[in-house]
N, C-alpha and C positions, 0 to 999 in steps of 0.2 A: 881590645878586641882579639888579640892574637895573645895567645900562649904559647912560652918558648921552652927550651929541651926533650933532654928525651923524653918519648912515650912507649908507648908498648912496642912500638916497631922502632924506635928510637929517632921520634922525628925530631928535626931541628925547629920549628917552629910549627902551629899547626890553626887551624879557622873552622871555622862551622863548614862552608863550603865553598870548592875550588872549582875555578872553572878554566878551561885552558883553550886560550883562543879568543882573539875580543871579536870577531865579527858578530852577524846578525843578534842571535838570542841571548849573547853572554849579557849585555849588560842587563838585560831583560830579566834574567833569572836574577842576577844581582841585585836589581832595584825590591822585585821581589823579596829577596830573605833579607834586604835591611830591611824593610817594613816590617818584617816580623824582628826585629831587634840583633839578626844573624851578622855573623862577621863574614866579608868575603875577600876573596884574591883573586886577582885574573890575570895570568900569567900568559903573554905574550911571547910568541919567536921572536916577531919583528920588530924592528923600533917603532913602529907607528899600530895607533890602534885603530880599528875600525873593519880591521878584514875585508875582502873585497865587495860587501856588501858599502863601505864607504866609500869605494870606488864605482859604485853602480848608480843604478836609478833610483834605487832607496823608494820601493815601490814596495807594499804590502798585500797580498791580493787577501782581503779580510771579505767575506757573505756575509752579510744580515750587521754589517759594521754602523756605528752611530752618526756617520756624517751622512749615509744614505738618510736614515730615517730624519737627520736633520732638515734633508734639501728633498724631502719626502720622494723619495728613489722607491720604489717598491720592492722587496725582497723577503725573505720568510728561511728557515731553516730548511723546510721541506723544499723550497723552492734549489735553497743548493744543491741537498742532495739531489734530487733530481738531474741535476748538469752535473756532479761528479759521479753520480751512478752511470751516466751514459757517456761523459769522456774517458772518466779512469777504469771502470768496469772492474773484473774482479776476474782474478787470473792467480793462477796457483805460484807462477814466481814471478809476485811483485806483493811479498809478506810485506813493507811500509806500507801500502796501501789496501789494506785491508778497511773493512767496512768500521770496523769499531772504531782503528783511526780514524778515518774520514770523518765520522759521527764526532770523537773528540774534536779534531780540528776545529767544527765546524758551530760547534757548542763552546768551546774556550777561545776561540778568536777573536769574538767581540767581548768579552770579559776581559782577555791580556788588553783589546785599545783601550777599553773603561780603566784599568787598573793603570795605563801608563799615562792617562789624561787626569786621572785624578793626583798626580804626581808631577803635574807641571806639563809636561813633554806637550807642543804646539803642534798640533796632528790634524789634517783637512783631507779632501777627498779631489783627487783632477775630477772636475766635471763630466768629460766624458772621456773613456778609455774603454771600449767593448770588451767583453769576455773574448777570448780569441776562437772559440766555437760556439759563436753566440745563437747558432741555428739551431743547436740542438736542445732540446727537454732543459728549462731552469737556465736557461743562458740569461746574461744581463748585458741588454745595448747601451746601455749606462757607463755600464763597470763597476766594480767591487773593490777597487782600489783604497788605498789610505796612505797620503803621504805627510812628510816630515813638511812646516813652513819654513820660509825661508832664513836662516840664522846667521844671525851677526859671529864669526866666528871671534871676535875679537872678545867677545864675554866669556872667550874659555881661559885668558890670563896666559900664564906660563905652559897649560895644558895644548894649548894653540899648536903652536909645532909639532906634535904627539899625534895630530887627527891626520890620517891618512888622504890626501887629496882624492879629488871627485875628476869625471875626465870632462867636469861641464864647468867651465871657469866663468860663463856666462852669469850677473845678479839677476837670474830671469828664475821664474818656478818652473818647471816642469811642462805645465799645463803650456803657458808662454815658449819655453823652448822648442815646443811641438809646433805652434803656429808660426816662428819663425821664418821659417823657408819659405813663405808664402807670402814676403813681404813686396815684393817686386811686382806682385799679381792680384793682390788682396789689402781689402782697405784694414781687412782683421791684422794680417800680416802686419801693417806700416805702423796702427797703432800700438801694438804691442812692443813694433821695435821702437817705439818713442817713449811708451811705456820702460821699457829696461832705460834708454838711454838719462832719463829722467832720474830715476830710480839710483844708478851707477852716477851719474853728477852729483844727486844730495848725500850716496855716502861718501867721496869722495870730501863733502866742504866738513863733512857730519863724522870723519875718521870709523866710519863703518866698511866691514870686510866681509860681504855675504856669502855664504855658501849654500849651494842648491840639492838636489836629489839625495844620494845616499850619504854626503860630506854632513848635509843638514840633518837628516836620520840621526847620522851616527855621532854627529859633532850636540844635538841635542842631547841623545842617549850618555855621550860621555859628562856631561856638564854635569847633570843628575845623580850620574853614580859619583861621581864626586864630592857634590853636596851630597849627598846621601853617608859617605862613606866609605864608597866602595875603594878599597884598593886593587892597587895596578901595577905590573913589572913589565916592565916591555926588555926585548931582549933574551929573553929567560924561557927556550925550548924546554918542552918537557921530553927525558929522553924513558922514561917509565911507568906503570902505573905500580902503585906499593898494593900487594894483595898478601891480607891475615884471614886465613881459616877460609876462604874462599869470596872473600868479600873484599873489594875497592877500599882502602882506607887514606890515600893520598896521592903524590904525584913526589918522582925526583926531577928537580926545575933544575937545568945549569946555568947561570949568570957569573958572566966573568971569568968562564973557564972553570969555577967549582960548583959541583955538584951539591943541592941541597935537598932535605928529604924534607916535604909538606904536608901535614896529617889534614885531615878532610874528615871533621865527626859526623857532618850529615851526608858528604857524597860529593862525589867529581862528575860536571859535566863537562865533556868534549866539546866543543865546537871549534875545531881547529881544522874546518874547512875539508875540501876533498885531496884528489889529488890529480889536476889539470897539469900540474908544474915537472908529473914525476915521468920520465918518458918510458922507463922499464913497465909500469903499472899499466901505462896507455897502452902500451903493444901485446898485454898480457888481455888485461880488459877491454882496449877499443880501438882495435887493430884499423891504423887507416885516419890515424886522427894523431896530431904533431901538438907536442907542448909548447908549439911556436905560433903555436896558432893560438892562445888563450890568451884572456883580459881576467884571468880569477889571478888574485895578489900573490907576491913572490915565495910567501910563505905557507901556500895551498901543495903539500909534497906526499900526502899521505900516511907521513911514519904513525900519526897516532892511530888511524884506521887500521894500518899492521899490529900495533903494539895491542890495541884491542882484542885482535884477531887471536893476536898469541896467547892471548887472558881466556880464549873459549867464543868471543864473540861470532855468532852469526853474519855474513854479508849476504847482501842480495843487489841487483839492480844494477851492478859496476859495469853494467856496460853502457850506460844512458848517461847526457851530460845536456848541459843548458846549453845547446847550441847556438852560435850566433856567427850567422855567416859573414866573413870576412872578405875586403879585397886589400891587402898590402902593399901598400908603394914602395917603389926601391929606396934602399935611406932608411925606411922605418921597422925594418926587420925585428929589431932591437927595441922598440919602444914597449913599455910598462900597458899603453894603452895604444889598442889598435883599430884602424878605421873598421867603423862594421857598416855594413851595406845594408840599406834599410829600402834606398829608394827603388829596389824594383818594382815596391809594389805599384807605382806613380808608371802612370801613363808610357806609352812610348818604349817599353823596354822590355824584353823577356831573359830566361833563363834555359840555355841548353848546353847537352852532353859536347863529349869530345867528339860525338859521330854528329852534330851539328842538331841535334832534337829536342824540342823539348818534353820536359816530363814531371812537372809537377805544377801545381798553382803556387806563384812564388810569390803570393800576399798572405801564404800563412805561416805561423808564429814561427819565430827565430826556430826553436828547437827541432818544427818541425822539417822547417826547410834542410835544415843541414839533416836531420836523421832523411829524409826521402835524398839529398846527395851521397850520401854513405851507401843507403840501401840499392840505388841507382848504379855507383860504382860498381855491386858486385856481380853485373853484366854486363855494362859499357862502363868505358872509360869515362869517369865525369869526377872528378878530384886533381885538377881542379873544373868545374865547368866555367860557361863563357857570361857573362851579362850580355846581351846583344841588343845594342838600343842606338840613335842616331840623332839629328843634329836639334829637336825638338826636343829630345831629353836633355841631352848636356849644357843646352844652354837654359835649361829651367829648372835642375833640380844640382844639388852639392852631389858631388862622386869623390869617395875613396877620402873624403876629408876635406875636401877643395869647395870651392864657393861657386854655382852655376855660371856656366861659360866656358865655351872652347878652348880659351886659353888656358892650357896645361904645362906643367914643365917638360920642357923636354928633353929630359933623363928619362920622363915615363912614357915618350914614344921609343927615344932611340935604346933601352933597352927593353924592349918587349913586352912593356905591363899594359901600354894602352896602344891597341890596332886602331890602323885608321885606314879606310878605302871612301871611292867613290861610289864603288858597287858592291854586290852581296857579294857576288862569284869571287872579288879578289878579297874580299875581308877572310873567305872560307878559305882562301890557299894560307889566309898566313894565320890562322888558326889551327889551319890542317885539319878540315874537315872536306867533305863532300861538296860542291857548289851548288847542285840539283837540290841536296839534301837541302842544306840552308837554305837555300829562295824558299824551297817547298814549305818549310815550317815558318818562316815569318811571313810569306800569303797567306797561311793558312792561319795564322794570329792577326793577320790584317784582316781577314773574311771575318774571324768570331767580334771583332772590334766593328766594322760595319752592322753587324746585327744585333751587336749590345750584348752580347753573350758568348761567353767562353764556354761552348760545348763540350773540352775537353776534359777542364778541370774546376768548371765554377770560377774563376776567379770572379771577384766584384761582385758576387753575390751577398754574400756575408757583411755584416754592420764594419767589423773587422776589416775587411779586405780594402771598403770604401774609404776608411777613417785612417786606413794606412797609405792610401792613395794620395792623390790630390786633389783637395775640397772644391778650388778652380775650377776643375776641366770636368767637361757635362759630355756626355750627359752621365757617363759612370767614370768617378774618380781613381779609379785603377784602369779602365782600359783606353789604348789611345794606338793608332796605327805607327809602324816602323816603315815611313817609304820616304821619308826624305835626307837624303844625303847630306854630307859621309857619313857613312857610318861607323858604329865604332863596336869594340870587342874587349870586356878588361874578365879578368881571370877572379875566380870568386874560390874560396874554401871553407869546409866546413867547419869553423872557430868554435869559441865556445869561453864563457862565461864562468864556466864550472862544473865538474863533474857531478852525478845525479844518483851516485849509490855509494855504497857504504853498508855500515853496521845496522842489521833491524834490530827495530827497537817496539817498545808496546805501545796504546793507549797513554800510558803514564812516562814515556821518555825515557825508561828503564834500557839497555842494551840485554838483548837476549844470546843465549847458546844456541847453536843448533839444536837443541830436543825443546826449545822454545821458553826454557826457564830463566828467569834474570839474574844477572849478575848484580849481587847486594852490591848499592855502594855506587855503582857506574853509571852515569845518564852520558846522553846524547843529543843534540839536534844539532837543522843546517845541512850541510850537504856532507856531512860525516855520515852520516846515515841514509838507509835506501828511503828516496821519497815518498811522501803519503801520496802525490803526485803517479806515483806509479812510473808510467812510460809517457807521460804525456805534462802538458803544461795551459792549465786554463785559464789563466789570465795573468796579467802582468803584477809581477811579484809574488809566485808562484811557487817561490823559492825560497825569498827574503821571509815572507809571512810565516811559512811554517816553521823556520829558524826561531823567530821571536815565540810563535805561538806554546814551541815546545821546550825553550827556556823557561817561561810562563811556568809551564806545567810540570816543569821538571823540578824547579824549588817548589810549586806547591807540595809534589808529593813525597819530597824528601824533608818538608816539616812536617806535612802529617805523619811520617815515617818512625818520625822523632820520636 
């Protein structure tokens, strides 16, 4: 497969095509050019492969994809673009998300799941997971999702240890993990948790070790490249890209301290991630947002986005990111994976500034909520803003990582993470806000909750909003009044997943110059590049999907290139 000594540029060894970065799309593009008989390499930072996409939910947001039409879901091309025409829209600086992309994404989507399902890979659909703007033009209350089943990681052999952990340790799928929480209240809830329980007993007598969300994505994706062929270095940063005559012809990888120079005959794709991790980049691009705050993997740092940048590449978008709002307990500052706060959309709870108000519907999407606290920030203080919810929430829903119920440790009352009063007036002195303020705005969140409608900001409108709520409580699953004591206060920030720009790139995954011409030789996808997504995120995996989509496409068009 490989050829070794010098070449024109005097490489030490060299492949058909290199990719740098194992997250989402790499092995994708890999599986791709072994089909065509291509050699590949995938050169990893970190010791572990999978990228933070195998740390995630390992969700694919694929339109018009084959498990819909399986479980006869209704959906059509035109149908997408219609909801990406009206979510993402068409704006002069958000060049990834141009109409031609969208049209490719949208047309190669279901061709990359046909192409990784006729290849083994065990792919299904969560039954239901809404478009997160499912009201508008082409939405689907369904969902568009496509995910990995659940995989024995034990069938990866010695490769085992290599696969990046998932932060869901749970033998449960996805769809199961969602229904969890509802087990104390729902007979859905109990059965499923007997469902896992079952399930974790027989691999237990059965020496099986399952892996859920994106560990199963990505720990199937690894198996394949492997049968496949593909090779792998973990360890081995690239610290350059090798350019002859103006065109991509490799990469220098160091492993082990020495530098080796990799020839790449049909092209280098990037996907080595954004750069959540890097704090100079943050402060330059998204001033107001801490690399303390993110769940994207330790080897998300940006150098190859610069290194591109140095080569002529165009950036756009670097100031958008997968938001996902966080609360941090004391003790976990430092953890790889951090609790992210999901349940406000559930009954009983709202979200306000440091002047005690609120100001957005806080059942809509991760990204969005943290981009409305950022934009919130730069007239009121609200970074961090407050959850404000009371004794009917915490003893019904998980907070900050913890299992529903009062009993908290208390390191996170007596240093300051979690307020506790009996009344609003004294929750508001040790929040340090206004007391007038605060009653005024959770009356006035009790009023729209009496009338079934949030006049301010829709909340529980939306298929979304309800489906993020809880299925339990009627008569609308996101709204529930805050009046029964004590209540409580925990401090929320704008986290984030991963950053959302980068290099644009074309139709074809190519990385463009500023006068909008390709750099021969150079591909991209993932969050190395500004997304097709634009400024916004329309359903879950959103991110993960066009990573894969445009690996896909990126060894397609660098064998027809050939």
């Amino acid at each position: 497969m490989t050829s070794t000594g010098a070449g024109t540029a005097g490489f030490d060894e060299t492949y058909d095509f290199v990719v740098v970065g194992s997250g989402g799309g790499s092995m994708c593009a890999a599986l791709a050019m072994r089909a065509a008989g291509k050699s590949v390499l995938i050169v990893e930072k970190t010791s572990l492969i999978g990228g933070t996409t195998a740390r995630s939910g390992g969700v694919m947001w694929i339109p018009n994809n084959p498990f819909m039409k399986r479980d006869g879901v209704e959906d059509s091309l035109e149908k997408a673009t219609a909801y990406l025409d009206s979510v993402v829209g068409d704006h002069n600086d958000t060049p990834g998300a141009t109409r031609a992309r969208r049209h490719a994404y949208l047309v190669e989507g279901p061709r990359m799941v046909d192409f990784l399902v006729a290849q083994g890979l065990k792919f299904t659909r969560v039954p239901y997971w809404p478009d997160y703007h499912d009201e508008r033009p082409g939405g689907s209350e369904p969902g568009r999702t496509v995910v990995a089943e659940l995989f024995d990681v034990n069938e990866l052999g010695p490769w085992k240890t290599r696969l990046r952990p998932n932060f869901l340790t749970l033998f449960a799928t996805l769809d199961e993990a969602l229904k969890l929480p509802t087990f104390k209240r729902s007979w859905v809830g109990k059965r499923t948790m007997a469902k896992i329980g079952l399930r974790t007993a027989f691999a237990k007598l059965t020496g099986k070790h399952y892996v859920t969300a994106g560990a199963a994505l990505q720990g199937r994706m690894l198996q394949a490249a492997v049968k496949a062929g593909v090779e792998f270095r973990n360890d081995a940063p690239v610290s350059q890209l090798v350019v002859e005559n103006g065109a991509v012809t490799g990469v220098v990888s160091v492993k082990d301290g020495k530098g080796s120079r990799i020839g790449a005959r049909l092209g280098v794709l990037v996907n080595a991630g954004g750069f959540a991790h890097n704090q100079s980049m943050r402060d330059q691009y998204q001033p107001g947002t801490s690399a303390r705050w993110t769940n994207a993997a330790e080897g998300d740092t940006g150098e190859m986005i610069l290194e591109m940048m140095r080569h002529g590449a165009a950036i756009a978008q670097m100031e958008e990111m997968v938001g996902n709002q966080m609360s941090i307990p004391p003790g976990h500052e430092d953890d790889p994976i951090k609790p992210v706060v999901q349940g406000m959309a559930a009954p009983h709870a709202i979200v306000v500034d440091q002047s005690g108000v609120r100001y957005m519907n806080e059942s809509g999407s991760y990204m969005m909520f943290c981009r409305n606290m950022l934009e919130r920030n730069r007239e009121v203080p609200a970074v961090p803003s407050w959850e404000i919810f009371d004794t009917q929430y915490i003893t019904s829903y998980m907070l900050a990582g913890s299992m529903p119920g009062a009993n908290k440790p208390a390191r996170w009352f007596d240093e300051g993470f979690l307020k506790k009063a009996d009344t609003l007036e004294e929750l508001a002195a040790l929040i340090d806000c206004d007391p007038a303020t605060l009653r005024a705005t959770v009356e006035r969140w009790n009023g729209f909750v009496a009338k079934n409608h949030d006049d301010d900001f829709e909340r529980g409108e939306r298929a979304y909003d309800r489906w993020l709520g809880d299925p339990t409580h009627r008569p609308n699953p996101s709204l529930g009044a805050i009046d029964k004591g004590p209540f409580y206060a925990m401090p929320v920030v704008p986290g984030d997943v991963g950053t959302y720009g980068g290099v644009v790139t074309d139709p074809q995954a190519r990385v463009l110059r500023e006068d909008g011409t390709p750099i021969p030789g150079l591909y991209a996808t993932g969050v190395s590049t500004a997304s097709v997504m634009g400024r916004s995120y329309p359903g879950a995996g959103a991110s993960v999907g066009p990573s894969f989509v445009w690996g896909y496409i990126a060894a397609g068009h660098a064998l027809k290139a050939a």
